[in-house]
C-alpha positions as CSV (number, residue, x, y, z in Angstrom):
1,X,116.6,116.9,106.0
2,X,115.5,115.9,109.1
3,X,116.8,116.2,112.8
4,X,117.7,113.5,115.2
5,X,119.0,112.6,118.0
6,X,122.2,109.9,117.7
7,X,124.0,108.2,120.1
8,X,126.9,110.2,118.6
9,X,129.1,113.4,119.5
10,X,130.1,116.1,117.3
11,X,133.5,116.1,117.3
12,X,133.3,120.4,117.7
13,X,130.8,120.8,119.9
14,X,129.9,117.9,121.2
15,X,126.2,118.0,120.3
16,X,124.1,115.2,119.9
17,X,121.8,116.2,117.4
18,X,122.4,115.7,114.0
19,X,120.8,116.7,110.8
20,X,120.3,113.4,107.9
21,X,119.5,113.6,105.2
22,X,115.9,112.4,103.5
23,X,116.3,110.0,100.9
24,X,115.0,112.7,97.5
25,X,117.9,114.8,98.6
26,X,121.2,115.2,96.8
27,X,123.6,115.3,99.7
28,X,124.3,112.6,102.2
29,X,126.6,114.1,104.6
30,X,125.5,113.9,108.3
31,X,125.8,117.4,109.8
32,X,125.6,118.1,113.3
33,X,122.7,120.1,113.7
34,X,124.0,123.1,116.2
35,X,127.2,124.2,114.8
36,X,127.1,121.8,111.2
37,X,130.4,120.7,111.5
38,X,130.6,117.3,108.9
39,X,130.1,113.9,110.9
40,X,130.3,111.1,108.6
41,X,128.6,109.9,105.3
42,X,125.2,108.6,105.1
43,X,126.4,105.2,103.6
44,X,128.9,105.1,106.6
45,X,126.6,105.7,109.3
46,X,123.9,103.4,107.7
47,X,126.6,100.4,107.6
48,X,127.3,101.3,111.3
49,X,124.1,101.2,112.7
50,X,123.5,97.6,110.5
51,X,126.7,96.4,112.0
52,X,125.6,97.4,115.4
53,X,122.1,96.2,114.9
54,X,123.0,92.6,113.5
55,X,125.6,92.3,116.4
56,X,123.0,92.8,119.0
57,X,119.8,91.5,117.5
58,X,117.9,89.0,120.0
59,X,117.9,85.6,118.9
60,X,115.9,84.0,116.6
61,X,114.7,88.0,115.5
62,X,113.8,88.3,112.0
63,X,116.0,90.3,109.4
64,X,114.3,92.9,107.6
65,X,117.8,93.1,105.1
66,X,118.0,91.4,101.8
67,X,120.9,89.3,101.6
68,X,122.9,88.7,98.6
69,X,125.2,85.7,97.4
């Protein structure tokens, strides 16, 4: 697991800090790291921050993604 900081809020205690987890673990919940109260799925957050990252990407900046069809 590791500990970061996210341009998020915990809905409880309105931390910042947030516990992911790494990708040989079994769980992919994202945890607030003071009080642990559930956030949002890994897969959730991930699709987010891809969303958020395509829609502000400078232009002509090279993809890192794979894109399929």
């Amino acid at each position: 697991m590791l500990k970061v900081t996210l341009d998020l809020r915990c809905n409880v205690c309105h931390g910042e800090r947030f516990v992911i987890p790494t990708g040989d673990e079994q769980l992919d919940d994202i945890r607030c790291a003071e009080c642990h109260a559930f956030k949002c799925k890994s897969d959730d957050l991930e699709r987010a921050m891809s969303a958020v990252h395509g829609a502000t990407a400078p232009r002509g900046a090279v993809s890192h993604e794979k894109r399929v069809g």
